[in-house]
N, C-alpha and C positions, 0 to 999 in steps of 0.2 A: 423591687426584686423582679428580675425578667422574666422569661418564659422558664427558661433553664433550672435557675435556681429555685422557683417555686416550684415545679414538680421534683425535683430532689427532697425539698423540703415537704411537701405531700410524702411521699417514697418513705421519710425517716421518720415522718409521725405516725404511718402505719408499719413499719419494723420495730419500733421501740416499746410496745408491750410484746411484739414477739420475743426483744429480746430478754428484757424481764422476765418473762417465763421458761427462759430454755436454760437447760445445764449448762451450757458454754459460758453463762455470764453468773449464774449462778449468786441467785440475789440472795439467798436466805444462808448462802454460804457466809458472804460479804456482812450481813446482819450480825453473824453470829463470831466478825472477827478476823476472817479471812483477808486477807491484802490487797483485795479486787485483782484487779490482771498486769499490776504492776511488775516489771520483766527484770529478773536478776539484772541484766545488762544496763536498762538504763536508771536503774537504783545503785547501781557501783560508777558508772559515770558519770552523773550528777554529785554523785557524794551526799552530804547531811545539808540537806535543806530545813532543819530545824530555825525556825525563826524566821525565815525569810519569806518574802511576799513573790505569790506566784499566780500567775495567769496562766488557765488552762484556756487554751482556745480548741474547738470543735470538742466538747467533753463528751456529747450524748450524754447519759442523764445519770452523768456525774460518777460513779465509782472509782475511776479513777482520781477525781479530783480530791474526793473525799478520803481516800486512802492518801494523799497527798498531808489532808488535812489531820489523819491520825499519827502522820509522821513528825507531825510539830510545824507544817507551813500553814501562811494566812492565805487560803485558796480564795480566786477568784475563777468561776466556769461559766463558759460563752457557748452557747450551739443556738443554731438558725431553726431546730424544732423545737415549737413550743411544748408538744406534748415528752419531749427529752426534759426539759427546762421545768417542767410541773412534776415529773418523776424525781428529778434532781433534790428540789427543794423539799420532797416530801418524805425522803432519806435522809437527808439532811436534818431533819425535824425529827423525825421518828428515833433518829441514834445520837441526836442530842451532839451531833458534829458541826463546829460554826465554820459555813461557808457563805459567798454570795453564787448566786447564778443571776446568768442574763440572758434573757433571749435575743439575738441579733446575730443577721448575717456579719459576718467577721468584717465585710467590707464598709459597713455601716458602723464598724463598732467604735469610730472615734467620737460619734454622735452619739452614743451611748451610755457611757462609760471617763470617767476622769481619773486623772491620774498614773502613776508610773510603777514598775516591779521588776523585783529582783531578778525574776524569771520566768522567762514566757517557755511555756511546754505547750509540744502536742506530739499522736502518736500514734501510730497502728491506723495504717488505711484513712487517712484524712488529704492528700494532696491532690487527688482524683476527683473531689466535688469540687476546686476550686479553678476557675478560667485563666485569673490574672496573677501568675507569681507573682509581680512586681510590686503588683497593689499589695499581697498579701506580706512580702516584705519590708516593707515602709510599712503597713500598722504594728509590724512586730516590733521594729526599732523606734516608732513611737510610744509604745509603751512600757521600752524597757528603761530601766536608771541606767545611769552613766556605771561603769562596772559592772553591769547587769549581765544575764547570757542567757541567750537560744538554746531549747534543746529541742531535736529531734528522734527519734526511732521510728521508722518506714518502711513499708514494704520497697525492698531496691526496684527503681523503673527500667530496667533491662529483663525483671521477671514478669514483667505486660507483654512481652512481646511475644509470648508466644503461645499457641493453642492451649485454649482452657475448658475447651468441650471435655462432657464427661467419659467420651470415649478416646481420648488423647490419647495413644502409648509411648509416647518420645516426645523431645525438645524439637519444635518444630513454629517456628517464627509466622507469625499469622497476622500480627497487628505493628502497627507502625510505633519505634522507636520515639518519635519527634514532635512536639506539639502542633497543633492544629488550632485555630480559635472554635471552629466548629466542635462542638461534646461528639462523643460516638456513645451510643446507646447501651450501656449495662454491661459493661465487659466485666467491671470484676463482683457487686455485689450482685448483680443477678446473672444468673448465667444464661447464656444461649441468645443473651440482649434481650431477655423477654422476661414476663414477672413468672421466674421459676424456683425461687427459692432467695435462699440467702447464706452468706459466707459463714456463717455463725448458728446457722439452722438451717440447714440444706432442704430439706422437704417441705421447709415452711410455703404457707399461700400467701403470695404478694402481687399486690393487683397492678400495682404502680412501677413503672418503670421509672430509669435513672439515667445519667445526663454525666460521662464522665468525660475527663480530658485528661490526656497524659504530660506528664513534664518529664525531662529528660535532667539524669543527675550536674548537667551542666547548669540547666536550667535554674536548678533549685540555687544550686554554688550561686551563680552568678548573681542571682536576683540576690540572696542577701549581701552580696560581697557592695553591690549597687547601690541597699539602701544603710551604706554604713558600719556596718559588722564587721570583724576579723574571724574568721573561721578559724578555731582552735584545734578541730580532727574531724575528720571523717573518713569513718571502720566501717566496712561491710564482711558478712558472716554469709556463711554458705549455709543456712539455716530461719525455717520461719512459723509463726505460731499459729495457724492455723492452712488446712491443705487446699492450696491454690492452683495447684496441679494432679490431675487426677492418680498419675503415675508415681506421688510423691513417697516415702517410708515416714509414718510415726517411730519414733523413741520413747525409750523408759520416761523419760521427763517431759513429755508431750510435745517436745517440736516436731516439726516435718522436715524432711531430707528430701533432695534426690540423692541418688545413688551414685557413688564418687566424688561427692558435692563440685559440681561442676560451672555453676554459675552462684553470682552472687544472688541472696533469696530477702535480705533486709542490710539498711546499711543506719546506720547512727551518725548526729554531725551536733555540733557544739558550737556557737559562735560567740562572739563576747562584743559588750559598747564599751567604746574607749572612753 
């Protein structure tokens, strides 16, 4: 693990009982039955994964995958913190949910892990810790079955681009479009590139900074198209689940808007193994 990825993963083993404790993730809601933060959207484009074998890659410490698991799939969940990975398992345990988890950076995880599945998922703010689409595409089509399929839901990377200081008042392009191999420092979980908080707990104290890289929606297409996949759809929505722009409007149902929906704010994509 390099320079890069170990301080991210420092970064996400000290957020992860912050996020356990904060209402946005809402652990004892999840306890007591709730769906975790499973998104109408990509519960209607998936369809019923009852029965079927599914790999969560980057879970954090599991609620989604586990929710995964109360909808009738045999979950497998991967994150590179370990202290996500000890959280994971011990929800898992506590509500009598059968899952596996694994600790390993994703690019490690053929060395990890055996075997194939019906479905590789990941989701909400995960493309941004990662340097190498390409790598990242070939372990996903290594672990998928032949008829197996990809799914995505993501923040769209044309909403990176543009000022996310808290005193923003308009769309105003500040960060570059296009990948770099060089990380730039904390653009979207910490703000101001400094440890000031978090996307999901804004006031919270975070001592450790973060290491992100942007991909461009071409990026991502191509890298799977590259290691194999056929791309089935990909929808972008003028809408996103938590406020990434300071300027942004909440809704009765909790997403964020701009106003006129003017850019795309998350986009969904589905690919399939032949």
């Amino acid at each position: 693990m390099d320079e890069y990825m170990k301080g991210n993963r420092d970064l996400w083993n000290e957020i992860t009982p912050i996020h356990v404790a904060s209402y946005f993730y809402d652990v004892e809601g999840f306890k007591h039955g709730r769906s975790s933060m499973l998104y109408p959207i990509e519960l209607e484009e998936m369809g019923n994964v009852s029965g079927k074998s599914l790999l969560h890659l980057q879970c954090h410490f599991g609620m989604d995958t586990l929710s995964w698991a109360r909808l009738g799939t045999k979950v497998t969940g991967v994150d590179f913190s370990d202290k996500s990975i000890e959280l994971a398992r011990s929800l898992s345990e506590e509500l009598g949910i059968v899952a596996d988890f694994i600790c390993s950076n994703i690019y490690d995880l053929p060395e990890n892990l055996k075997g194939t599945f019906d479905i590789v998922y990941t989701s909400d703010g995960v493309l941004c810790w990662l340097p190498d689409l390409k790598r990242w595409a070939e372990i996903i089509s290594h672990f998928l079955k032949s008829g197996g399929f990809f799914y995505i839901l993501e923040g769209h990377p044309f909403s990176r681009v543009f000022d996310d200081s808290p005193d923003a008042t308009e769309l105003k392009v500040k960060y570059s479009y296009f990948h770099t191999p060089e990380p730039s420092k904390g653009k979207r979980y910490l703000s101001a590139w400094e440890s000031e908080g978090d996307c999901a707990v804004p006031d919270a104290v975070v001592t450790h900074g973060s290491y992100e890289w942007t991909h461009s929606l071409g990026d991502i297409i191509n890298a799977l198209i590259s290691s194999g996949l056929k791309i089935d759809f990909l929808h972008e929505f003028p809408m996103i689940f938590y406020k990434c722009l300071s300027f942004m409007e909440q809704e009765d149902d909790g997403r964020w808007r701009l106003k006129g929906d003017k850019i795309p704010l998350i986009f969904s994509l589905k690919a399939s193994k032949i």
